[in-house]
Backbone as a ProteinNet text record, in pm:
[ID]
protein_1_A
[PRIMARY]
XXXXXXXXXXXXXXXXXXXXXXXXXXXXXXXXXXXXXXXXXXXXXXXXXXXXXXXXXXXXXXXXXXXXXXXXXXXXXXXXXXXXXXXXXXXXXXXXXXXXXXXXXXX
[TERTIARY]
1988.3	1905.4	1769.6	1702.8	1597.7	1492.4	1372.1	1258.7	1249.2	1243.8	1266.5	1338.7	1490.9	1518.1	1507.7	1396.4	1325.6	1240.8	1174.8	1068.8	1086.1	986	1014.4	989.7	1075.1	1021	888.3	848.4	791.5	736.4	653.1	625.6	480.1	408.4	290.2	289.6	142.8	133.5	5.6	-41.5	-135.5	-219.2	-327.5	-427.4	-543	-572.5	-719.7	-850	-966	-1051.9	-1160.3	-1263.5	-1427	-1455.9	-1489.9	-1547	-1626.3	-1707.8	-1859.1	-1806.6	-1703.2	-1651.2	-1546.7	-1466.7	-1362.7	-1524.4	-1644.6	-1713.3	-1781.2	-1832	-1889.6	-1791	-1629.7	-1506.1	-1511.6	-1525.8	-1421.9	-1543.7	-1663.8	-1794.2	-1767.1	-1739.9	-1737.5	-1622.6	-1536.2	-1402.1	-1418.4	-1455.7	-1475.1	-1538.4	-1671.6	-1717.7	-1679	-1501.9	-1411.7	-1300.8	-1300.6	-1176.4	-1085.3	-1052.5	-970.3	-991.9	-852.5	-857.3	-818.5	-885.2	-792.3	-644.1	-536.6	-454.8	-390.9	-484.2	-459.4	-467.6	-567.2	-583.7	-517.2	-407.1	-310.8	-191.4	-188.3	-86	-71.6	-191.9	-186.9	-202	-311.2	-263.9	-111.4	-36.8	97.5	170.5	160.4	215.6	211.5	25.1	31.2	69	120.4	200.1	340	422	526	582.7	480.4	473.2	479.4	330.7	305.4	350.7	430.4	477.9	361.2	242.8	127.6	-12.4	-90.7	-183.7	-256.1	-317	-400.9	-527.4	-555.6	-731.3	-702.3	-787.7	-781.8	-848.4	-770.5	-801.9	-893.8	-999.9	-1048.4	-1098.1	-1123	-1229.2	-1377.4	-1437.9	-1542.9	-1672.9	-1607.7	-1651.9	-1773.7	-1855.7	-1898.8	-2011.7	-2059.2	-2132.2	-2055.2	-1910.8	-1810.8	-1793.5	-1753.2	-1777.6	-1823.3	-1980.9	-2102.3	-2138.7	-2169.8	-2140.2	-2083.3	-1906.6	-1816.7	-1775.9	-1784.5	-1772.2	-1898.2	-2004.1	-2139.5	-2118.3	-1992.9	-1978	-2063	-2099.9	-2227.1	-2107.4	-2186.6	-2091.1	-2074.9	-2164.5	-2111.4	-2048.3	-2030.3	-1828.9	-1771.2	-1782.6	-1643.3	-1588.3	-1668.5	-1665	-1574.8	-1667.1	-1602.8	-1410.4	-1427.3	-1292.4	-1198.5	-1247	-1141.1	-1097.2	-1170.6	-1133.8	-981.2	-1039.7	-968.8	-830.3	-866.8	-731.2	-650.9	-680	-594	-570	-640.6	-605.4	-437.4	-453.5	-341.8	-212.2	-279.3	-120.7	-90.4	-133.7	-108	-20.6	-87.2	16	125.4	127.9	229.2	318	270.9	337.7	430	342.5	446.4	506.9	511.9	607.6	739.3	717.7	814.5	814.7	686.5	736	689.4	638.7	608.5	714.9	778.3	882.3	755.9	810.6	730.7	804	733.8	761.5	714.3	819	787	749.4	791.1	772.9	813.2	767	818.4	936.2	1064.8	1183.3	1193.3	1119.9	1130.5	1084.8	1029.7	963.8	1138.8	1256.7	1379.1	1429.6	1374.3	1439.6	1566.5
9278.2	9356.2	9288.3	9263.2	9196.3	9339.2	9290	9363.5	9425.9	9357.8	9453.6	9570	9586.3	9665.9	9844.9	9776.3	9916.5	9987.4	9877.5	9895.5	10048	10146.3	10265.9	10271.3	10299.7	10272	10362.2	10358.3	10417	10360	10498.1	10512.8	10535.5	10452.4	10459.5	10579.7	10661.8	10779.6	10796.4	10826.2	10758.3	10903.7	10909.4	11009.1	10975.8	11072.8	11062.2	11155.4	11038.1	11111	11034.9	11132.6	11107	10962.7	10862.6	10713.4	10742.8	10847.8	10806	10910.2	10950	11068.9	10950.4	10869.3	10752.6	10641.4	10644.9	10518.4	10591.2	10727.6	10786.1	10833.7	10855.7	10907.3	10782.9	10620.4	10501.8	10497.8	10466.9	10486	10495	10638.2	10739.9	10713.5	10693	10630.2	10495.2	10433.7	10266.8	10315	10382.1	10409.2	10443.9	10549.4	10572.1	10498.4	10353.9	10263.5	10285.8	10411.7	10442.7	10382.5	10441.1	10352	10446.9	10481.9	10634.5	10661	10551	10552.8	10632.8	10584.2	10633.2	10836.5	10829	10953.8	11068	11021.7	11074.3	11074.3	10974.2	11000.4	11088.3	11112.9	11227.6	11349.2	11389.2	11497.5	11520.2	11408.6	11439.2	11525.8	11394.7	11396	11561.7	11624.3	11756.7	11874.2	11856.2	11917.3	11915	11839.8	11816.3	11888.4	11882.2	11945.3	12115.6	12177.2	12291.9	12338.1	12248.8	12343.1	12395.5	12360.4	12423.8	12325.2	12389.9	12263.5	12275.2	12187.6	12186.9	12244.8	12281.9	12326.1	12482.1	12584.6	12693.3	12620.4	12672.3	12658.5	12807.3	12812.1	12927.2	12915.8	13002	13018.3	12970.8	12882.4	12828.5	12899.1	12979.9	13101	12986.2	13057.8	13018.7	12898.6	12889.5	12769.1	12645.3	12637.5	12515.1	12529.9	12596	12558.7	12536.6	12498.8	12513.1	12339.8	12332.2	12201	12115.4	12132.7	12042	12034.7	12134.9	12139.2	12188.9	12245.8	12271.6	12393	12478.3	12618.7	12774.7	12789.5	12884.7	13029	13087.3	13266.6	13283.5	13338	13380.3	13334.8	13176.3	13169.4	13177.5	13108.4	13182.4	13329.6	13405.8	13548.7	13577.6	13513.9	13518.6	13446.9	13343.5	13264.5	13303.4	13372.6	13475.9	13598.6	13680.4	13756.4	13765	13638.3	13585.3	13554.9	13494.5	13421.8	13556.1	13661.6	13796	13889.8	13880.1	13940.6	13826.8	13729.1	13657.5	13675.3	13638.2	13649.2	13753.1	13912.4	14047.6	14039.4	14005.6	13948.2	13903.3	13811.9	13713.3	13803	13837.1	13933.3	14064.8	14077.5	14237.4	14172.1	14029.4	14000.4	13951.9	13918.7	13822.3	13689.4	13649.9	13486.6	13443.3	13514.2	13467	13513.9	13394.9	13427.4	13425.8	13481.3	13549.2	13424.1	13380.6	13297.3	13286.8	13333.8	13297.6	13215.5	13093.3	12930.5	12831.8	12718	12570.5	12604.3	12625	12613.3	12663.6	12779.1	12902	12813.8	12648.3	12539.7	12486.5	12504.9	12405.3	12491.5	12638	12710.5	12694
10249.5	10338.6	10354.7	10505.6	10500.4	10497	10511.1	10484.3	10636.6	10719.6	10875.2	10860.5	10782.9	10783.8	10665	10606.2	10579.3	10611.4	10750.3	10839.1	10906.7	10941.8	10992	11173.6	11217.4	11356	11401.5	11456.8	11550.3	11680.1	11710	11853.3	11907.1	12012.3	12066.1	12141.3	12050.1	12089.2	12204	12321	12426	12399.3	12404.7	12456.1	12523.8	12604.9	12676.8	12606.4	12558.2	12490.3	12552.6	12561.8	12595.8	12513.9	12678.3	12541.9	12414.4	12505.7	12346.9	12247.6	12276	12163.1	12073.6	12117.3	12090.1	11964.5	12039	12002	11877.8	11821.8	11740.8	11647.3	11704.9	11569.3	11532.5	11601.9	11511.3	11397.4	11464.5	11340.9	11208.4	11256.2	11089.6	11053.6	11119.7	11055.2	10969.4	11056.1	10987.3	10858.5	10855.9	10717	10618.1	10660.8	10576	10563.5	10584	10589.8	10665.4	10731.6	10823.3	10963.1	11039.2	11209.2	11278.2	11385.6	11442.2	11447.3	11429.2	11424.2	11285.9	11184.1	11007.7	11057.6	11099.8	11140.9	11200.4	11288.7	11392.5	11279.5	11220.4	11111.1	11015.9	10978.6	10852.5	10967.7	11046.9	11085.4	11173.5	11223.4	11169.1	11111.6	11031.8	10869.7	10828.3	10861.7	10785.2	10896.8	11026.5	11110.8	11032.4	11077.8	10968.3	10892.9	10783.6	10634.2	10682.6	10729.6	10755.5	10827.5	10961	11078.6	11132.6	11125.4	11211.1	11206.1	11295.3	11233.6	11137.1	11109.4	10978.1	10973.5	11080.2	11099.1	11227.2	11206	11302.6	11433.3	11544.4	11679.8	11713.2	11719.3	11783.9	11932.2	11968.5	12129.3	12079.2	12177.7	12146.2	12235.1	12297.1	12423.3	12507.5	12559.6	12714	12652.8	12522.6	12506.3	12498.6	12469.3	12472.1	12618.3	12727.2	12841.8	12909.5	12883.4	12890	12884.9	12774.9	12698.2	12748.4	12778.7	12790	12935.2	13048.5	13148.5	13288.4	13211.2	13280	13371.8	13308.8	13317.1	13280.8	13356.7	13326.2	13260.9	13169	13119	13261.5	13344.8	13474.5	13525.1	13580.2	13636.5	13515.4	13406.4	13322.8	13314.7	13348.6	13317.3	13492.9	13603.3	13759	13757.1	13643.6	13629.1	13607.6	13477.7	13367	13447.3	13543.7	13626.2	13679.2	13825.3	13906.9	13851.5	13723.8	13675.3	13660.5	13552.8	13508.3	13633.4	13756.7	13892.7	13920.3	13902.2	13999.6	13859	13746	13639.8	13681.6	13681	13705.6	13836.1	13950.5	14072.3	14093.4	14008.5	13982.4	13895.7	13778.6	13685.6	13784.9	13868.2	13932.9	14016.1	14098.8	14191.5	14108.4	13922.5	13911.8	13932.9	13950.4	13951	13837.3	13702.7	13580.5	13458.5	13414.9	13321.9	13158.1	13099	12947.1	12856.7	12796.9	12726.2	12574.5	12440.9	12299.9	12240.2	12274.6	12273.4	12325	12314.3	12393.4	12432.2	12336.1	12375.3	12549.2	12554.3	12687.5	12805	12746.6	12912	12985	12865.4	12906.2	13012.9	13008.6	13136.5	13200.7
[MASK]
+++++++++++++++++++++++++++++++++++++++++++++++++++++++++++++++++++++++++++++++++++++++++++++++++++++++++++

């Protein structure tokens, strides 16, 4: 058996992230010997393991949209509206199927 074949395959995983957000994570990375790549692996790795992620996802409410998109509370608040007027719409015509999880996208 050669050494190639204990090799593990894998696969190039692509994302789109903010440059100066990409140029300030490798930073602090480099300072920790790591490569963003080391990084994607363990949180992986601890998907995997946990079946969930490793850190809570919360709502970052109207100062993360604020921040990240230059969304004032007032259209988010005008957004959030609009949006629960049309699901509701959509909801009483039937053109929104309810969905438990991923599996419910193979339709």
């Amino acid at each position: 058996m050669s050494t190639f074949e204990h090799m593990a395959t894998t696969t190039l995983v692509r994302a789109r992230v903010k440059s100066a957000r990409v140029k300030k994570v490798t930073r602090i990375l480099d300072r920790m010997g790591l490569k963003p790549a080391d990084v994607v692996n363990m949180v992986f790795a601890r998907i995997e393991q946990q079946r969930a992620l490793p850190f809570a996802v919360t709502d970052g409410g109207s100062d993360y949209a604020f921040e990240e998109y230059g969304v004032t509370p007032t259209e988010l608040g005008r957004f959030e509206r609009r949006t629960d007027r049309e699901v509701a719409r959509e909801s009483r015509a039937g053109t929104i199927r309810p969905m438990k999880g991923w599996q419910d996208l193979r339709g």
